[in-house]
PyMOL CGO cylinders between C-alpha atoms (Angstrom):
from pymol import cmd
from pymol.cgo import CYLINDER

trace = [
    CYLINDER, 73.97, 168.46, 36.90, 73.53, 165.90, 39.22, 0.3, 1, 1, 1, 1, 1, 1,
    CYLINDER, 73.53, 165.90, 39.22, 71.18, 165.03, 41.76, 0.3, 1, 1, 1, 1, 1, 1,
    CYLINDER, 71.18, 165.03, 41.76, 71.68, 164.15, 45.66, 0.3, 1, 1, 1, 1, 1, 1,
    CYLINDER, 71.68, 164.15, 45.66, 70.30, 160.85, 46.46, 0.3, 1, 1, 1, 1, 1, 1,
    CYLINDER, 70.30, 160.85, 46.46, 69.93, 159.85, 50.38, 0.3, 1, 1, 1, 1, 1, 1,
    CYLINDER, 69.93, 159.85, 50.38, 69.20, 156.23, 50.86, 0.3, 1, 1, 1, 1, 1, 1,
    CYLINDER, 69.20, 156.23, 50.86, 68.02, 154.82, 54.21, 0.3, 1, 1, 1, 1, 1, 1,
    CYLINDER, 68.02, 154.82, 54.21, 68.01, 151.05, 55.24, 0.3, 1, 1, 1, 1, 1, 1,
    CYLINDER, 68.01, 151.05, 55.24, 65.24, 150.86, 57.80, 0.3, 1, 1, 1, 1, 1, 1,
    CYLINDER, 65.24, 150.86, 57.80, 65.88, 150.63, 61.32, 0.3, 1, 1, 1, 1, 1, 1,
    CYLINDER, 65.88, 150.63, 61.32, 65.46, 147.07, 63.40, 0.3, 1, 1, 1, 1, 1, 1,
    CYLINDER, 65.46, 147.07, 63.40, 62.76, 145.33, 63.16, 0.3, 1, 1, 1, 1, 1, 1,
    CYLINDER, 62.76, 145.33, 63.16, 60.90, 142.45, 65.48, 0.3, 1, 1, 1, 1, 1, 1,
    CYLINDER, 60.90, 142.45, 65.48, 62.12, 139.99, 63.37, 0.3, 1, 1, 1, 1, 1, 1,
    CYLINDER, 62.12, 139.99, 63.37, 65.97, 141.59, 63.47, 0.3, 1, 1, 1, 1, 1, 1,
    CYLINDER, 65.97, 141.59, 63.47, 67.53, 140.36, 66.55, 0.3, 1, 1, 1, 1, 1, 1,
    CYLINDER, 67.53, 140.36, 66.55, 66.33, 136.63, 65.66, 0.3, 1, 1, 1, 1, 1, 1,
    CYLINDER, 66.33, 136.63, 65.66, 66.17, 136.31, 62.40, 0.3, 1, 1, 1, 1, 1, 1,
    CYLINDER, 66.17, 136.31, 62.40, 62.70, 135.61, 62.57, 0.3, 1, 1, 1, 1, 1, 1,
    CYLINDER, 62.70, 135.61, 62.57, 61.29, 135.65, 59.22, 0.3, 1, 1, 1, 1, 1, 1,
    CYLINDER, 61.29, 135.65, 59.22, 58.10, 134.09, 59.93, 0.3, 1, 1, 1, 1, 1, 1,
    CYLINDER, 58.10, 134.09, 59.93, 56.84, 137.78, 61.88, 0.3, 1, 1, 1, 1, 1, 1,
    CYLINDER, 56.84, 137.78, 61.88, 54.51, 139.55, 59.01, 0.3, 1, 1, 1, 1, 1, 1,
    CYLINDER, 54.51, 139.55, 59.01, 55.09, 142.49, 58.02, 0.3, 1, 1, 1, 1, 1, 1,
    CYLINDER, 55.09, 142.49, 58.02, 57.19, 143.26, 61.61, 0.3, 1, 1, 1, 1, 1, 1,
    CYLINDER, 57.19, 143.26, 61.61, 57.49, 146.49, 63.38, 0.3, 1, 1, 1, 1, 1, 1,
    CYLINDER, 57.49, 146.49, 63.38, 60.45, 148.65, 64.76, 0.3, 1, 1, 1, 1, 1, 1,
    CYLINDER, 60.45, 148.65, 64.76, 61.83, 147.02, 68.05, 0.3, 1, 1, 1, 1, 1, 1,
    CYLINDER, 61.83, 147.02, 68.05, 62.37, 149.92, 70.52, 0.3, 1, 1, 1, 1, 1, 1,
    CYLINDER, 62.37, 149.92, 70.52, 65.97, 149.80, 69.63, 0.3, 1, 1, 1, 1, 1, 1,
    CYLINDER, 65.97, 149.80, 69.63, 64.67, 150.40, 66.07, 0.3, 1, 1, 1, 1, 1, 1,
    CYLINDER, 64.67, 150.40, 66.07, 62.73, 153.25, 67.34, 0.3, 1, 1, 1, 1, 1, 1,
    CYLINDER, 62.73, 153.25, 67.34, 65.45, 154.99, 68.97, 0.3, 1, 1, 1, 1, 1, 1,
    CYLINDER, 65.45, 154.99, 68.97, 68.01, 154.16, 65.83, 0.3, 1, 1, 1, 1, 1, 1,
    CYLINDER, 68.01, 154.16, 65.83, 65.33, 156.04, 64.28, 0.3, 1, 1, 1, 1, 1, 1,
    CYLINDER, 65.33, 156.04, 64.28, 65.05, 158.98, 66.23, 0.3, 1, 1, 1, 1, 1, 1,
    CYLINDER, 65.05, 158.98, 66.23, 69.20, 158.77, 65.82, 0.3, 1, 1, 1, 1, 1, 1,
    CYLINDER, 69.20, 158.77, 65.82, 68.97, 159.68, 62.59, 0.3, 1, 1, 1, 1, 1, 1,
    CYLINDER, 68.97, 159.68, 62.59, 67.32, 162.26, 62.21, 0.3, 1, 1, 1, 1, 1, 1,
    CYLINDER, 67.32, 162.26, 62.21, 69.29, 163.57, 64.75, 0.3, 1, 1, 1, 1, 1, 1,
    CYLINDER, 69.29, 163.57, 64.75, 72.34, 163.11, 62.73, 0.3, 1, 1, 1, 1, 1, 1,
    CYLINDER, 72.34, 163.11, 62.73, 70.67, 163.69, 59.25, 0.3, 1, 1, 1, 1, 1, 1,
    CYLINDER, 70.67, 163.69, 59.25, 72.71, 166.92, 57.92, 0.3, 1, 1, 1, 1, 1, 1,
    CYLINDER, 72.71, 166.92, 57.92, 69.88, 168.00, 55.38, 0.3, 1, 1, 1, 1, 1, 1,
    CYLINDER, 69.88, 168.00, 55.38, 66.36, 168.48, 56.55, 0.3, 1, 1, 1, 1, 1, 1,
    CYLINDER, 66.36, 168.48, 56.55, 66.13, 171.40, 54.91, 0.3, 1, 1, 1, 1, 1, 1,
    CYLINDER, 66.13, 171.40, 54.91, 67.13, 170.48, 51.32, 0.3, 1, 1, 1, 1, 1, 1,
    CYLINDER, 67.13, 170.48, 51.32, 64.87, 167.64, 51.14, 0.3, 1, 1, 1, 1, 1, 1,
    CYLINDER, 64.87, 167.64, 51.14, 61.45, 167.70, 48.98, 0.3, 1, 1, 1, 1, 1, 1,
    CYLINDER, 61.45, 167.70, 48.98, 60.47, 164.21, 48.75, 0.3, 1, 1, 1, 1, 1, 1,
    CYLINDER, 60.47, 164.21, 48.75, 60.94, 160.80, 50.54, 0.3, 1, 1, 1, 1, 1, 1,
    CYLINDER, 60.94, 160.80, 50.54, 60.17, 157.57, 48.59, 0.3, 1, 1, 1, 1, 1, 1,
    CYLINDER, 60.17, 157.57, 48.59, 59.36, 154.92, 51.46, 0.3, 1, 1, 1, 1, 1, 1,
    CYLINDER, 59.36, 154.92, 51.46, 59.01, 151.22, 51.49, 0.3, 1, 1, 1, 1, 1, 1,
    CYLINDER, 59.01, 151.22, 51.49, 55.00, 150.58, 52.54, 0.3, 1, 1, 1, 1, 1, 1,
    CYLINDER, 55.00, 150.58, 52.54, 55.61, 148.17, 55.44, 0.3, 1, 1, 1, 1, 1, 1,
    CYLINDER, 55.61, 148.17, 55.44, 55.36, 149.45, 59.14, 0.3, 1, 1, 1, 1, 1, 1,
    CYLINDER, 55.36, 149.45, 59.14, 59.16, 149.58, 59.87, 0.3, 1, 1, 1, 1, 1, 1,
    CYLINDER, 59.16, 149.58, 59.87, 60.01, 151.58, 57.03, 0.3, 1, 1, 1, 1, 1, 1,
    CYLINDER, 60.01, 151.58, 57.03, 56.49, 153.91, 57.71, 0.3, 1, 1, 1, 1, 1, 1,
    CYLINDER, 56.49, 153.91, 57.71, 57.90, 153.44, 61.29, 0.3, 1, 1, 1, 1, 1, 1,
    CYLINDER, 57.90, 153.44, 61.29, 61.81, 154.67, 60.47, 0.3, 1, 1, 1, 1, 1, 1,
    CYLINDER, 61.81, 154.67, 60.47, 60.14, 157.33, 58.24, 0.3, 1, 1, 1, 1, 1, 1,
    CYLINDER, 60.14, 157.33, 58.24, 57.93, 159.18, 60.55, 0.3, 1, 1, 1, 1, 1, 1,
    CYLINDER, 57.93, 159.18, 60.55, 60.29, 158.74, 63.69, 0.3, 1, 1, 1, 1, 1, 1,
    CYLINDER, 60.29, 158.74, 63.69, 63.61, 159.79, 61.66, 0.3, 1, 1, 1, 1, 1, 1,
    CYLINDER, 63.61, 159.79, 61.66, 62.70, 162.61, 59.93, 0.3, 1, 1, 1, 1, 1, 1,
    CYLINDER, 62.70, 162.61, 59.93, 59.77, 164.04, 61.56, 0.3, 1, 1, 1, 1, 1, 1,
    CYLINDER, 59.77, 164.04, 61.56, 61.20, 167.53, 61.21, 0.3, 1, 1, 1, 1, 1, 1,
    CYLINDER, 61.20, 167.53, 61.21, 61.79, 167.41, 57.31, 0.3, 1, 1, 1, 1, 1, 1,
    CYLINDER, 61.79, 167.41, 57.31, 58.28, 165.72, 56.68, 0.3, 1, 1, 1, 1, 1, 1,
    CYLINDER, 58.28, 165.72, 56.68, 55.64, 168.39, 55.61, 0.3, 1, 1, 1, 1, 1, 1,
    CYLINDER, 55.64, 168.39, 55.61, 53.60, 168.86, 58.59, 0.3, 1, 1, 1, 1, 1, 1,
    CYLINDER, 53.60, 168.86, 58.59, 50.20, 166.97, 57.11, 0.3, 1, 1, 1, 1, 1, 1,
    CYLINDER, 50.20, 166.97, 57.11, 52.18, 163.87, 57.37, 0.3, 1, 1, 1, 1, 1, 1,
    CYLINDER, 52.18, 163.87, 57.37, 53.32, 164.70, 61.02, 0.3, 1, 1, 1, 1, 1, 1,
    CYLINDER, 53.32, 164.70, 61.02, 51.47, 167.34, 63.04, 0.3, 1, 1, 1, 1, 1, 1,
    CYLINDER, 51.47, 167.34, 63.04, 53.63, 166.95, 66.00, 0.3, 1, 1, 1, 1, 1, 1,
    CYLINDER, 53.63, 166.95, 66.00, 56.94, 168.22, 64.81, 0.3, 1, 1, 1, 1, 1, 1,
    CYLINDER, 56.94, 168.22, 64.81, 56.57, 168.42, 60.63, 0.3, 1, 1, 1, 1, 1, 1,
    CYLINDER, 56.57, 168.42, 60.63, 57.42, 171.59, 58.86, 0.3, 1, 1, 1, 1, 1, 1,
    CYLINDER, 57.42, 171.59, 58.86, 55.66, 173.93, 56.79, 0.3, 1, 1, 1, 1, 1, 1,
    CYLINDER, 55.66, 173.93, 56.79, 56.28, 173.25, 52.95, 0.3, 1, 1, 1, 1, 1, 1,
    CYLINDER, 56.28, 173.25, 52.95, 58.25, 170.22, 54.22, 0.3, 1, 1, 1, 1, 1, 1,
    CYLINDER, 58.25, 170.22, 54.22, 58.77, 167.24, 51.82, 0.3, 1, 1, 1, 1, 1, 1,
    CYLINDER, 58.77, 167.24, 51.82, 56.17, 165.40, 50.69, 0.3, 1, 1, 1, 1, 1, 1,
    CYLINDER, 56.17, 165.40, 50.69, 55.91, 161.53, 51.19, 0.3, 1, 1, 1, 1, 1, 1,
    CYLINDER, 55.91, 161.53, 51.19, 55.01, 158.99, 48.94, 0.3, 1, 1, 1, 1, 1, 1,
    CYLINDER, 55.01, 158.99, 48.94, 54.68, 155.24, 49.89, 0.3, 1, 1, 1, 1, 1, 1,
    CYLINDER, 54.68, 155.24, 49.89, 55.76, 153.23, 46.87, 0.3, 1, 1, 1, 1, 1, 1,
    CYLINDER, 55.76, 153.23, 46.87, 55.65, 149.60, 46.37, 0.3, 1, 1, 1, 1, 1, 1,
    CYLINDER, 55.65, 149.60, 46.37, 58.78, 149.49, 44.22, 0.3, 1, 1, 1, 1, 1, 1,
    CYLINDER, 58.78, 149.49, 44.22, 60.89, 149.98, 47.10, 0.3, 1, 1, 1, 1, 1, 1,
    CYLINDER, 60.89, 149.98, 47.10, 59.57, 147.26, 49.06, 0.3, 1, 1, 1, 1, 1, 1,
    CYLINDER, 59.57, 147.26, 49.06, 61.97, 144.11, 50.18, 0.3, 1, 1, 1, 1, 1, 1,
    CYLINDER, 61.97, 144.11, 50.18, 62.85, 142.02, 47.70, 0.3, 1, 1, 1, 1, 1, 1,
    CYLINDER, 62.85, 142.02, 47.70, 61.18, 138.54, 48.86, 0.3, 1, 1, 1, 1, 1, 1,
    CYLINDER, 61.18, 138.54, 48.86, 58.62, 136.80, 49.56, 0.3, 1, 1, 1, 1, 1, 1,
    CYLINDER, 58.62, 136.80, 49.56, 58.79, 135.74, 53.12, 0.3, 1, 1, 1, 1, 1, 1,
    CYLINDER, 58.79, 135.74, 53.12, 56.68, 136.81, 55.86, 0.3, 1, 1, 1, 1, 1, 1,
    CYLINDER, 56.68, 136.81, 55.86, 59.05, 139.73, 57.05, 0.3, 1, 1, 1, 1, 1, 1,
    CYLINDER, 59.05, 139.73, 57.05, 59.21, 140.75, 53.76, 0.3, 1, 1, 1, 1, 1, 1,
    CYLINDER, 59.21, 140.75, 53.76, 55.62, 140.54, 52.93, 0.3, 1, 1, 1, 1, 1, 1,
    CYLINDER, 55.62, 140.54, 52.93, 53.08, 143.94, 54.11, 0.3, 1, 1, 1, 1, 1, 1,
    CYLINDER, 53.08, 143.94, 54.11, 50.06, 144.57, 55.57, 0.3, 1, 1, 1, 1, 1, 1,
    CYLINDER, 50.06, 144.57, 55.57, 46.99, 145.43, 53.60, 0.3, 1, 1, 1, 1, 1, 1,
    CYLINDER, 46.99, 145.43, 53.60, 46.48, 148.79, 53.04, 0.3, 1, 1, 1, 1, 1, 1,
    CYLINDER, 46.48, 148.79, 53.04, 43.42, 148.73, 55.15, 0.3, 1, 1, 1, 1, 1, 1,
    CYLINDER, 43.42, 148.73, 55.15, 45.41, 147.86, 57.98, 0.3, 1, 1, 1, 1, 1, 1,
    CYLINDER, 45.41, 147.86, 57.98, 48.11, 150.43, 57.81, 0.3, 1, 1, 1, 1, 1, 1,
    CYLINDER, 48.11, 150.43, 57.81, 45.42, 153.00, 57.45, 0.3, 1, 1, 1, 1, 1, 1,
    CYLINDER, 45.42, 153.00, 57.45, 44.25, 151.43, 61.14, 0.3, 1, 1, 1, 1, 1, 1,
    CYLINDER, 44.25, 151.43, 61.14, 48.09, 151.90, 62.68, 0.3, 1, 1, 1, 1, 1, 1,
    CYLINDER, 48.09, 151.90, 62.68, 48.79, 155.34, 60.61, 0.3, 1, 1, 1, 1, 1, 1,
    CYLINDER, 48.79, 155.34, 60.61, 45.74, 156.88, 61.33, 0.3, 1, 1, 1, 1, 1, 1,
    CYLINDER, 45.74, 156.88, 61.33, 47.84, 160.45, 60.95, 0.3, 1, 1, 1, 1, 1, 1,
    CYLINDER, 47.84, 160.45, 60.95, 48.70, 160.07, 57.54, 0.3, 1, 1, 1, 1, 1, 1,
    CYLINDER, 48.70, 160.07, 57.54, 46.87, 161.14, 54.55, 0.3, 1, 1, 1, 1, 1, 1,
    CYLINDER, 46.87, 161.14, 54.55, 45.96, 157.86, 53.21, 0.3, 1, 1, 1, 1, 1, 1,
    CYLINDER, 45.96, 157.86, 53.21, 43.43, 160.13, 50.23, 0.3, 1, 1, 1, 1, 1, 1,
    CYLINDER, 43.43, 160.13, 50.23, 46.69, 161.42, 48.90, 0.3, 1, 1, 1, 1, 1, 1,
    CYLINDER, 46.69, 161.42, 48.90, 49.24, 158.43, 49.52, 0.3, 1, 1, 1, 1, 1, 1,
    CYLINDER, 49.24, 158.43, 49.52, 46.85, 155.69, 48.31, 0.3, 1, 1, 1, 1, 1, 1,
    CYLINDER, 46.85, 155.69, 48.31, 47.07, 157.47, 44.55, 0.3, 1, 1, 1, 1, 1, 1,
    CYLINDER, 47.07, 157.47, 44.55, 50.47, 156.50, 44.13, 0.3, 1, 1, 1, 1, 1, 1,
    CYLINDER, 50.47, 156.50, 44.13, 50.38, 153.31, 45.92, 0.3, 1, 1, 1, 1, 1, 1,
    CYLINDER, 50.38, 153.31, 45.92, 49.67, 150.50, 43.43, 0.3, 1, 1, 1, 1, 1, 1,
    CYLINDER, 49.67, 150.50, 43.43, 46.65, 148.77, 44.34, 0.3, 1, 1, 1, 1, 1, 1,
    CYLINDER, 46.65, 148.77, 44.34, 47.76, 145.35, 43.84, 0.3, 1, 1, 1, 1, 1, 1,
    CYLINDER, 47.76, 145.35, 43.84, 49.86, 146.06, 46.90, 0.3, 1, 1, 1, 1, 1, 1,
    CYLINDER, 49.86, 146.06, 46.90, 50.91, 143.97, 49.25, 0.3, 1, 1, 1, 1, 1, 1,
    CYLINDER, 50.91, 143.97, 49.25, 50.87, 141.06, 46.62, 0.3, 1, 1, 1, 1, 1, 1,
    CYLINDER, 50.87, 141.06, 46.62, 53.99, 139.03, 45.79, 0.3, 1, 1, 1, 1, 1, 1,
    CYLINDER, 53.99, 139.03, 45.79, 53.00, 138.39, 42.09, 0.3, 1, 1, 1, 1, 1, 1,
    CYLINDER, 53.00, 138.39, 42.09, 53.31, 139.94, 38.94, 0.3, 1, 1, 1, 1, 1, 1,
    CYLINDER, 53.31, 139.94, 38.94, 55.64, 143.21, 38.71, 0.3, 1, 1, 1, 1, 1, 1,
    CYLINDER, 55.64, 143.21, 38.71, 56.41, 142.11, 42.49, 0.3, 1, 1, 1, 1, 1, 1,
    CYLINDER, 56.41, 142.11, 42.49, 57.33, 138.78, 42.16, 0.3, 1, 1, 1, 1, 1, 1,
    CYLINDER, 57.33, 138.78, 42.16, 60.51, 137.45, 44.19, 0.3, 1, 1, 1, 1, 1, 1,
    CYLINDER, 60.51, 137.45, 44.19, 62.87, 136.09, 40.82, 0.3, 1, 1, 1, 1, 1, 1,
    CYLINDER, 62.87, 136.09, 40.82, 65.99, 137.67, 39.78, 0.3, 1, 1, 1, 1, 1, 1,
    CYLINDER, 65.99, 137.67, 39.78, 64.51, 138.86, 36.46, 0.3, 1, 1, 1, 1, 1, 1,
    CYLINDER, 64.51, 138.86, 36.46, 61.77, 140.30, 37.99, 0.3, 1, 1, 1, 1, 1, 1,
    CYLINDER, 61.77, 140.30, 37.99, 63.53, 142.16, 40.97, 0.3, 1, 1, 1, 1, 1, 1,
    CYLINDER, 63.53, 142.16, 40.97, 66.07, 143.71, 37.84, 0.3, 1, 1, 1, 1, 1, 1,
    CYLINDER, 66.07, 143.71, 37.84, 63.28, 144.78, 36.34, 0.3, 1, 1, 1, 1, 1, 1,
    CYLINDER, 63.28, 144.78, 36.34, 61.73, 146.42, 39.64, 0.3, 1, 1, 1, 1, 1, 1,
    CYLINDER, 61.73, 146.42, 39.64, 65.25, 147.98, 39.93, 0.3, 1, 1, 1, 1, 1, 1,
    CYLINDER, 65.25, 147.98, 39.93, 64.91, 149.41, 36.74, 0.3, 1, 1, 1, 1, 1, 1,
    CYLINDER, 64.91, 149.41, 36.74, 61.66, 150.99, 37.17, 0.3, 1, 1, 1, 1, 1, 1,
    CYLINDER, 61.66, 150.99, 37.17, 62.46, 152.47, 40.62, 0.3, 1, 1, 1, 1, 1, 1,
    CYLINDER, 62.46, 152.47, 40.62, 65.09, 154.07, 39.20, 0.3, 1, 1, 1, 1, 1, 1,
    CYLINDER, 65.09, 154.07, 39.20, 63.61, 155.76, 35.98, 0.3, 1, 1, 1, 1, 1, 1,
    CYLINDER, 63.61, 155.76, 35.98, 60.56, 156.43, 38.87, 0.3, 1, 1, 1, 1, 1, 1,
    CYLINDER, 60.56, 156.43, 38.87, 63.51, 158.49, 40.88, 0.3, 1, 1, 1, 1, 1, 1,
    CYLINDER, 63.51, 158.49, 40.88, 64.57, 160.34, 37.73, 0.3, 1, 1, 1, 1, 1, 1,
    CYLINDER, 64.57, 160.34, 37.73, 61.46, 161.14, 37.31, 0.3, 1, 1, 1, 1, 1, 1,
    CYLINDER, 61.46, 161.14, 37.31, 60.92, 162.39, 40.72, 0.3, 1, 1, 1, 1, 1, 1,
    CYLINDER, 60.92, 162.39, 40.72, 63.96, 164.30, 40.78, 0.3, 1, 1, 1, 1, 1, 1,
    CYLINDER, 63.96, 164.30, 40.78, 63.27, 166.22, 37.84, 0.3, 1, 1, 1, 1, 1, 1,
    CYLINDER, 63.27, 166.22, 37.84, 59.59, 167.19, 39.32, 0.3, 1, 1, 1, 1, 1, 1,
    CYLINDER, 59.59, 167.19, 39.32, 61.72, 168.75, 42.50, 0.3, 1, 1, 1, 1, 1, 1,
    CYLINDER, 61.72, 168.75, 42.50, 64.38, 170.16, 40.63, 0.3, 1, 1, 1, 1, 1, 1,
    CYLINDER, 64.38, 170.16, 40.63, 64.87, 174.10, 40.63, 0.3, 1, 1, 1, 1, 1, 1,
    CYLINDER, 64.87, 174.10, 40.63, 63.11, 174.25, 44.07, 0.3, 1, 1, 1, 1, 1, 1,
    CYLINDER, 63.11, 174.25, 44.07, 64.66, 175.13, 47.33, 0.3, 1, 1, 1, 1, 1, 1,
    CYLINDER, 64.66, 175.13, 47.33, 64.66, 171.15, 48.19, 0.3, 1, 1, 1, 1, 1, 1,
    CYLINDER, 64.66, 171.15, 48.19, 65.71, 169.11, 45.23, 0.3, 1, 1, 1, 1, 1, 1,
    CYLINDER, 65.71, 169.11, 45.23, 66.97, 166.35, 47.42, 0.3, 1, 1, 1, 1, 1, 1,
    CYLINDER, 66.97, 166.35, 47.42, 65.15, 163.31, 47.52, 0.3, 1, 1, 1, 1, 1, 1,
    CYLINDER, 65.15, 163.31, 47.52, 65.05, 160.55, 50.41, 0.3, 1, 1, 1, 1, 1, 1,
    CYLINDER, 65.05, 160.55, 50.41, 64.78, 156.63, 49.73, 0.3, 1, 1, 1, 1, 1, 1,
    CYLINDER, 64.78, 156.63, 49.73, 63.68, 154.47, 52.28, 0.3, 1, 1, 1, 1, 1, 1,
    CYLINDER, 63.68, 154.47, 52.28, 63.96, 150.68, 51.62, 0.3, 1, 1, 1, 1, 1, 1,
    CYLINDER, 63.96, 150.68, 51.62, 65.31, 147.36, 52.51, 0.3, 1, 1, 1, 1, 1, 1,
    CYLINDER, 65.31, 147.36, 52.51, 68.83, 146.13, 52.21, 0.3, 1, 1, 1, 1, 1, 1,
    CYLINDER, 68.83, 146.13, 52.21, 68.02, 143.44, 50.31, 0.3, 1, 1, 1, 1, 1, 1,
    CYLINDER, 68.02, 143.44, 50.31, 66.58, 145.97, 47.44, 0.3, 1, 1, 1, 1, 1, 1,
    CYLINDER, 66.58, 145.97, 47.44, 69.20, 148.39, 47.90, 0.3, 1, 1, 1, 1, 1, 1,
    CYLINDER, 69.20, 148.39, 47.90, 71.65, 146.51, 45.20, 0.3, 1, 1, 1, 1, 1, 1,
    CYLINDER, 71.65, 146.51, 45.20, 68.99, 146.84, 42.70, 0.3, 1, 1, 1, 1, 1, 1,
    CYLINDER, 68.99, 146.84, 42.70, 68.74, 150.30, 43.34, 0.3, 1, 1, 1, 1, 1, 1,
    CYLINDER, 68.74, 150.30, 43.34, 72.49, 151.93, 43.89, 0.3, 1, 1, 1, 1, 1, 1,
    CYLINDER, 72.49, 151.93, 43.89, 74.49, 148.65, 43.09, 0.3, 1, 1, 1, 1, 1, 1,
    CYLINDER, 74.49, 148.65, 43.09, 76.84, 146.24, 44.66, 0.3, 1, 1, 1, 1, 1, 1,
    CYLINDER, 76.84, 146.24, 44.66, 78.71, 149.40, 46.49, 0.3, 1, 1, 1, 1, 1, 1,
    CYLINDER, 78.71, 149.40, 46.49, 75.81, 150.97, 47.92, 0.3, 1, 1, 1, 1, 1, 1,
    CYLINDER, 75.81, 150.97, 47.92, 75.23, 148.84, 51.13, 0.3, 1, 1, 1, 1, 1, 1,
    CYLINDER, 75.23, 148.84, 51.13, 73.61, 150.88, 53.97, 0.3, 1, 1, 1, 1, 1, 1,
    CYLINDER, 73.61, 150.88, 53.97, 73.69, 149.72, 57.72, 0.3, 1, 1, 1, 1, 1, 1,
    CYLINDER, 73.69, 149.72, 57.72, 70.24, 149.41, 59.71, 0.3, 1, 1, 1, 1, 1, 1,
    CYLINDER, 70.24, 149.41, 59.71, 69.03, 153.08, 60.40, 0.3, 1, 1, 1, 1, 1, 1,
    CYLINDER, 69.03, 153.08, 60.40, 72.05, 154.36, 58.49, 0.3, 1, 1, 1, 1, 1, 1,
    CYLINDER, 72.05, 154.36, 58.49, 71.85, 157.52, 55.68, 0.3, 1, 1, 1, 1, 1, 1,
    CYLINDER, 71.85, 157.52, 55.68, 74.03, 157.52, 52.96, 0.3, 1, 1, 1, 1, 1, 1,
    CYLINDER, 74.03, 157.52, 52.96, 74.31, 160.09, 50.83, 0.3, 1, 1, 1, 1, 1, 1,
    CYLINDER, 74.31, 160.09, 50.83, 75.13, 160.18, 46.75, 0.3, 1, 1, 1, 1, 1, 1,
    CYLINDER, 75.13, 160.18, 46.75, 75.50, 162.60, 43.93, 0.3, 1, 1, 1, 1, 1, 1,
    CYLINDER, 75.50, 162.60, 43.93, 73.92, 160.63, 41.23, 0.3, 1, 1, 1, 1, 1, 1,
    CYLINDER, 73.92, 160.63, 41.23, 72.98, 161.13, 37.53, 0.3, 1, 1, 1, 1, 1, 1,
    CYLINDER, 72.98, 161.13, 37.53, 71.00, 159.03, 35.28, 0.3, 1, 1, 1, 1, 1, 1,
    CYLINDER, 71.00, 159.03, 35.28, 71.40, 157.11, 31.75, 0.3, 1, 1, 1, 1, 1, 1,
    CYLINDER, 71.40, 157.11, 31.75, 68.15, 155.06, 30.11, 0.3, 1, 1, 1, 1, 1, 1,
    CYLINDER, 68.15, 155.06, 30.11, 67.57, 153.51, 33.03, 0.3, 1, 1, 1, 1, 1, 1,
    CYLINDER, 67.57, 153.51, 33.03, 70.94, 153.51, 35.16, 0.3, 1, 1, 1, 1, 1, 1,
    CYLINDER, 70.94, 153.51, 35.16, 71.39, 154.83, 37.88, 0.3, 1, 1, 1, 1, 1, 1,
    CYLINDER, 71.39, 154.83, 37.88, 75.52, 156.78, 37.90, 0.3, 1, 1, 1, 1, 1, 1,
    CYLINDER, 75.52, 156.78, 37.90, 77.08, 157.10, 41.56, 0.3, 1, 1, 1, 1, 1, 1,
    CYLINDER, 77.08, 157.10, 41.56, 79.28, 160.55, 40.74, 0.3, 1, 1, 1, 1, 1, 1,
    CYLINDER, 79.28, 160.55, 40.74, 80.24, 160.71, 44.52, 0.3, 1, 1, 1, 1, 1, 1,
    CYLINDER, 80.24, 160.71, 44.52, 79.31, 160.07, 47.57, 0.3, 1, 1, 1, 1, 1, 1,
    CYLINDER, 79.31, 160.07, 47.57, 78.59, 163.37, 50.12, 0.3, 1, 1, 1, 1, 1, 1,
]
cmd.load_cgo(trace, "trace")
């Protein structure tokens, strides 16, 4: 049986409108914010959702909290998360694929400082240490970044099968577009602040598009 796979290309950042790449680590714009808050008003299933995978830079953490604030268990966001809403896990597989300043995050430390809501005791255990380092398993070469790919994916598999059976087996991805291709392939190109939405099965390590919802 397959699974249903929603993956989310952040909203606009600073360095967006510009092409600015030299802005670490950039924030949402307040266009970005209200993309956000766009789509979660459009999002069709907040209440099938049990876990978002997010990118752990500040406009995906940003595009996160503001779009689906009302699918989000509420210990991630008091002001308008649900009870026994999905849980969120910051993962640095999903992060941007290079190693320029945009696509480069904060220390940990320092998104502790600007997220002070968030559980940082629970999300720090899944969040590789080594993060936000550009080396080793995150290392910007081709090989590497298939390799990444690879591992996200068995990671969602994974994931999926941990939710499955429950009253919200859907899971939410929430990267950068640049990462996206290793991810859902060449066809599965998302717009800034856009949702799509896939039934997808998996096959040592590929990810299978069976349709798109």
């Amino acid at each position: 049986m397959p699974f249903r796979l929603h993956v989310v290309r952040h909203a606009e950042g600073t360095h967006n409108p510009k092409h600015d790449t030299t802005i670490l680590d950039p924030p949402l714009t307040v266009t970005g914010v209200e993309q956000s808050k766009q789509l979660g008003h459009d999002f069709r299933f907040k209440d099938t959702v049990g876990l978002i995978i997010t990118s752990p830079f500040r406009r995906t953490i940003q595009t996160t909290l503001h779009g689906f604030s009302s699918t989000l268990d509420s210990r991630y966001y008091k002001k308008s998360g649900v009870v026994n809403g999905a849980r969120l896990i910051l993962g640095a597989d999903t992060q941007a694929h290079s190693a320029r300043p945009c696509d480069t995050g904060s220390e940990i430390s320092v998104l502790e400082d600007e997220f002070v809501e968030l559980p940082w005791g629970e999300l720090k255990v899944e969040l590789d240490p080594v993060f936000p380092a550009k080396t080793g398993l995150y290392a910007p070469d081709r090989e590497t970044l298939i390799a990444r790919g690879e591992r996200l994916r068995r990671g969602l598999e994974a994931q999926f099968v941990s939710i499955e059976g429950s009253d919200r087996p859907d899971l939410v991805l929430v990267t950068h577009g640049g990462m996206m291709r290793f991810v859902i392939g060449e066809a599965g190109g998302v717009g800034p602040a856009q949702c799509r939405s896939f039934e997808v099965s998996f096959d040592d390590g590929k990810l299978i598009v069976e349709r798109e919802n």
